[in-house]
N, C-alpha and C positions, 0 to 999 in steps of 0.2 A: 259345647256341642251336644245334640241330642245322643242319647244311644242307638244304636243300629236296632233294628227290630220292636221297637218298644209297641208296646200295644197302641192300637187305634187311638187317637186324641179327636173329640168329636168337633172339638172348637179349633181344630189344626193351628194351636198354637205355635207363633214362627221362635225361630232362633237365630241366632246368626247364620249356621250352618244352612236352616232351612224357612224358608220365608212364606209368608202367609200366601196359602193357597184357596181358590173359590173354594165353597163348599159342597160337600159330594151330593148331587141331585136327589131329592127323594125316589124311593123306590130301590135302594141298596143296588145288588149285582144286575136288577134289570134295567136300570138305568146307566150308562156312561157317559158321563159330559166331554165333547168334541174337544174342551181346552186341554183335555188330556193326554191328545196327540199337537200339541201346538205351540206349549208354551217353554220357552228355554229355562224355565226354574224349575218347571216339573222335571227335564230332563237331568239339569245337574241333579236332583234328588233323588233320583234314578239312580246316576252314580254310585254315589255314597249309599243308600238305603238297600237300593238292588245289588248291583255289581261287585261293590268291596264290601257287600252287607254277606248274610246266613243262608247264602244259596251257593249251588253247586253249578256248577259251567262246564260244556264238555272244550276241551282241549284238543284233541287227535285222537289217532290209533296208535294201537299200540306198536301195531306194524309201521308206521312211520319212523319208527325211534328202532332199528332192528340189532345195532350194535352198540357199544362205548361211544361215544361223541356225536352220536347220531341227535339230529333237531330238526325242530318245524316250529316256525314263531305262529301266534296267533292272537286274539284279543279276549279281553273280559270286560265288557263294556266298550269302552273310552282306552283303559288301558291293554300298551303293547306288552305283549307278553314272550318267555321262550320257554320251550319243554325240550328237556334233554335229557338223554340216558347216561349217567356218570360209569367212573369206572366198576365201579360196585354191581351195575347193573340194574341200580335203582334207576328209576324217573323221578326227577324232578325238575320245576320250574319258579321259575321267578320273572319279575316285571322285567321288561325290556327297555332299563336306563342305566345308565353309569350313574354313579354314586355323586362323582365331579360335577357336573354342569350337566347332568340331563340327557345326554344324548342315546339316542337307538345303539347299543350294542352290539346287535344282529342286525344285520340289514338283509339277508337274506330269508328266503320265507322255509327253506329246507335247504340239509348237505351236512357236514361232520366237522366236527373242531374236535382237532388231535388236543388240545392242552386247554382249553378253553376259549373265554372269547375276548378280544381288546378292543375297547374302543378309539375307534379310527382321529376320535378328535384330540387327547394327550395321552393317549396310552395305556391309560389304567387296563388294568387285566385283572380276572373275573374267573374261576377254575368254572368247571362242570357242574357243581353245585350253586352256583352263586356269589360264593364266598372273593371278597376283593384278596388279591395274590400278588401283586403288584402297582405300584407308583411310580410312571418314567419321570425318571430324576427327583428322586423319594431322598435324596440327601442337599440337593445343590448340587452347584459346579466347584471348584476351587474353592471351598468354605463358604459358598456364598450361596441364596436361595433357598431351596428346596423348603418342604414339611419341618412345621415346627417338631420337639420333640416330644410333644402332647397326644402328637396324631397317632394313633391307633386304625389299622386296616381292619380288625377284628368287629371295630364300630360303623364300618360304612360299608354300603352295600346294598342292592336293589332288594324291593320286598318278596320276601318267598310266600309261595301258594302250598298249600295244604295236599297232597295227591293223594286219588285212590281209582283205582282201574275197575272195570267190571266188563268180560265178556270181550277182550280188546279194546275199550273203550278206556280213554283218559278223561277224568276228570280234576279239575282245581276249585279250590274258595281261598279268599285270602284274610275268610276269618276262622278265629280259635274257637269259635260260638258254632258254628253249623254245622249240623248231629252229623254222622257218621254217615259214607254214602247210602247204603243198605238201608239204613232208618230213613233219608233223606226221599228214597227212590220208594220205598214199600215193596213188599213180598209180591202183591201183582206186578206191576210193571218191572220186576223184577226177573218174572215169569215172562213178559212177553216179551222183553228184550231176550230173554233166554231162549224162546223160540226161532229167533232170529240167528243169531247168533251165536250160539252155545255150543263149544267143540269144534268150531271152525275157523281157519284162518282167514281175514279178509284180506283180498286184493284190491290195491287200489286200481280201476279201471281209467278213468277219468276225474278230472277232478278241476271246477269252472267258479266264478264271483259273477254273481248277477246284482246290480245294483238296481233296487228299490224304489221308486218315486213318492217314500210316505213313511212315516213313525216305524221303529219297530215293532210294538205293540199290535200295529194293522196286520202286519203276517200273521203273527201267534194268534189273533183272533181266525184269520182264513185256515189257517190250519189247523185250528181246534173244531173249526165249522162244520158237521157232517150234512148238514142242513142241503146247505150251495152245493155241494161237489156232483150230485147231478143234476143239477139244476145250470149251472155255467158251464161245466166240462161237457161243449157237445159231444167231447169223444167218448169220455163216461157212460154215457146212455146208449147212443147211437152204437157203439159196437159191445153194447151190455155188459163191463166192465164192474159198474155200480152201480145199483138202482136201490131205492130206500125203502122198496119191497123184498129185497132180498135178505136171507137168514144175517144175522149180524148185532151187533152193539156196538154202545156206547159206555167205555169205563170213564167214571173219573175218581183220581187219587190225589194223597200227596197233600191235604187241606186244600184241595180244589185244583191244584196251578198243573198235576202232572193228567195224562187221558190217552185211552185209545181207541180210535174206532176202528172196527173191521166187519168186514162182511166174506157168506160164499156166492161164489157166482152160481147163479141157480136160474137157468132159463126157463125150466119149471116154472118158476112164477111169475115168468113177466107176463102184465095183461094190461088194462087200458088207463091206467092211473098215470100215464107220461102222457099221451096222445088226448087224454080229458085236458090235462093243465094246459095244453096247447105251448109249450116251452119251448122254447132255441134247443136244447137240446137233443128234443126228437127228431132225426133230421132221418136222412135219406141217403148221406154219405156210402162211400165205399172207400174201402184199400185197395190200390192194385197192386200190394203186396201184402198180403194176408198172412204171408209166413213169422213178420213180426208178433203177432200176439198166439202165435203157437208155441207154447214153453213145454215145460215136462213138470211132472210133479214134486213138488220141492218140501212141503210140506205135510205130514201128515193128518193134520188136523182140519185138512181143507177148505181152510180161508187164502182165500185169493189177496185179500187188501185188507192192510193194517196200517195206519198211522199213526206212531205214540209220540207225542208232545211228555217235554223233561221241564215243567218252569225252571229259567224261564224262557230258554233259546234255543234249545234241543230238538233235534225233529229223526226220529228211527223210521222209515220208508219200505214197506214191501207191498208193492204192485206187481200182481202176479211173480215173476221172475229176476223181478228192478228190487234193485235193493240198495238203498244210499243213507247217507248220513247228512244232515242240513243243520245246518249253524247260520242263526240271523246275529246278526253285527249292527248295533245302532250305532248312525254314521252324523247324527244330530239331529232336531226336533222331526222332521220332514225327509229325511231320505237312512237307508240300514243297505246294508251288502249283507247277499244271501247267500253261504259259500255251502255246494255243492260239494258230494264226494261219493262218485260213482264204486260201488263194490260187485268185485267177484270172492270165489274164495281158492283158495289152493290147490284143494281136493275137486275143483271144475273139470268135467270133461272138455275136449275142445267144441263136440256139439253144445254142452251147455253153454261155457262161455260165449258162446254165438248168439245164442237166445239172448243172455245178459248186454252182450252189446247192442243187439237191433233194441230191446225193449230199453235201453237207456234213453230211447228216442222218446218214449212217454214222460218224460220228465225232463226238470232247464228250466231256461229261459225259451227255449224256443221248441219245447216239449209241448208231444200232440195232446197232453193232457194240462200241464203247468203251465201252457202260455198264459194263458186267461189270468193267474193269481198275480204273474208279476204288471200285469196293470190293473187289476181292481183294486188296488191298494192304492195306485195312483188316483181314481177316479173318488173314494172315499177322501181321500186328504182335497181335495179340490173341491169337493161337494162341502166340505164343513166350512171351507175357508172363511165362510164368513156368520158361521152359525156357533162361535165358540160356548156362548150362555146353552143353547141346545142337548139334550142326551139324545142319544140313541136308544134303540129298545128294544130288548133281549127277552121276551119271553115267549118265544117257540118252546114247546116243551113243557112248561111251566114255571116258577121262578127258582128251584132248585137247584143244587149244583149235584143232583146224585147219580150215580150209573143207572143207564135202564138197556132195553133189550128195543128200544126204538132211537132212529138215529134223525129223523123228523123233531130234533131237539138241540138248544142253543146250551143245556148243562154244560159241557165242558167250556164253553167263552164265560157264564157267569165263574166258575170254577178258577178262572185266571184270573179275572178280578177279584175274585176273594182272598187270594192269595197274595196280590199285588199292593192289595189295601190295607193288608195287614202288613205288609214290610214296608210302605212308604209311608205308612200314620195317617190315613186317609178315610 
């Protein structure tokens, strides 16, 4: 088998593991060829290369796990996964299989296991950390049966993941190779996650799975996009939320794959650069409940809207007063589950939390701002359907993947392919 990570091979010579793939289009990160949302060997090498490769994945909060035996299963990739708090008060997790035959361990997605977990199919049992603690009928019956005496429990056991927390945030990798979270994440986006979250406890508000009509890959491009967002979000514009005249950037980190855009809301500058373009978005609309987008001040640094992208599935959310966690799940070549998690925090007034619940309404599946992403992702996979020789093409902005202080720029989507290329050998 190839190694995980090995640097770009320009001739994508196959292996067993990894099979010969087209060739990456000229024109490096401004160009992406369509077969790259389409083809099921691109995805298995996803697997291997991404998922059980030298990235970091988020997992939960920390607040999900609040005592001993406390869990929430989740994915990494392809694989099922379980994070639990042992007696120790450690977190940790491991894949969600029995050692035996394979089977879900946890069938539950959250709740507590006093002693650990057994699976329902022969029994075998699994402590807190992982570790196999039992075999039903590990001797036989009446002399007869059972475990050779070769079998060792010490040797069998689902695979463990790597953890390391930041800011309530869990993260896993289930390699020995991928640097350290902090080095993984960088001192900025280290910082803007910190602004979020730093010294606070999160509450979970809500918490919903929107399924996808299209690659994983199609989110993480829309939500790197600062380009679109008021450009398709009528409610963006129309009630002056985002405009790409307003004070703001665009960071990218991380060898391209991590990014955040944000801006402040500044009515000051709105002037005729929406109503020239002539866009959907300029509309005419009203609320007859305007109380929604009345928040209070949360932030000192007075950005209203930040979005930081974690390569390669990670999404940190603050719109105005909306504050969530998003995790995309690819669910095979053409369809990803986008799993939602609405936050409050602790220390919320109950007028705050009010705010936090109406403005929960800007985001979803069925959010005044996020309807529009969960079908243009549909409309892009149906659009290429039959264009797979075809790229795309990325150079709004110019062909760079670097931070700048203009958000009229595609940097952060080259930025993910830079980073995707180098860990798939592309």
């Amino acid at each position: 088998m190839r190694a995980r990570g090995e640097e770009r091979n320009e001739m994508n010579v196959a292996t067993e593991a990894s099979p010969i793939l087209p060739a990456w289009p000229d024109g490096g990160v401004t160009r992406v060829p369509y077969w790259i949302f389409q083809r099921d060997d691109v995805y298995a090498r996803e697997q291997e290369r991404v998922f059980q490769g030298k990235s970091w994945f988020y997992l939960c909060l920390e607040a999900d796990l609040p005592e001993a035996g406390s869990f929430r299963t989740t994915f990494v990739g392809d694989t099922p996964v379980v994070v639990v708090r042992d007696n120790d008060g450690e977190i940790c997790a491991f894949e969600n299989r029995c050692a035996h035959r394979g089977a879900l361990l946890c069938l539950d997605e959250d709740g507590k296991a006093k002693q650990g977990f057994t699976c329902v199919y022969h029994g075998w049992s699994y402590d807190l950390k992982g570790n196999l603690n039992g075999v039903a009928f590990l001797k036989g019956l009446k002399g007869q049966g059972g475990m050779p005496s070769t079998f060792k429990m010490a040797d069998h056991g689902p695979r463990k993941l790597r953890i390391a927390t930041i800011f309530g945030l869990v993260f896993g990798t289930f390699s020995d190779e991928t640097p350290p979270l902090d080095d993984w994440l960088g001192e900025t986006i280290i910082s803007r996650i910190a602004r979020v979250l730093e010294g606070r406890k999160p509450v979970v508000l809500a918490r919903y799975t929107q399924t996808l009509p299209n690659n994983w890959k199609l989110y993480m491009e829309n939500v790197k996009d600062s380009y679109h967002a008021s450009i398709l979000h009528l409610f963006f514009t129309t009630f002056e939320l985002n405009r790409l005249n307003y004070k703001g950037g665009l960071i990218v980190e991380g060898g391209g794959g991590h990014h955040v855009s944000f801006n402040q809301l500044d009515r000051a500058q709105l002037d005729k650069a929406y109503s020239d373009q002539n866009l959907r978005s300029d509309s005419n609309y009203k609320l007859k409940d305007p109380s929604m987008l009345q928040g209070f001040n949360e932030f000192p640094d007075g950005i209203t809207l930040q979005i930081l992208t974690v390569f390669p599935t990670f999404v940190l959310q603050q719109i105005q007063n909306s504050v969530a966690v998003r995790q995309i799940v690819p669910r095979g070549p053409e369809r990803s589950d986008l799993n939602w998690t609405i936050l409050g925090f602790e220390d919320d007034t109950p007028e705050q939390r009010l705010v936090r619940v109406k403005q929960a309404n800007l985001v979803g599946a069925a959010g005044f701002i996020s309807m529009e992403d969960g079908c243009v992702g549909g409309f892009v996979q149906r659009g290429v359907a039959g264009a797979p020789h075809l790229p795309s093409v990325l150079e709004m902005g110019g062909s760079s993947t670097q931070s700048s202080e203009s958000r009229v720029s595609e940097a952060a989507i080259r930025g993910f392919w830079q980073q995707y290329r180098d860990l798939m050998g592309l």
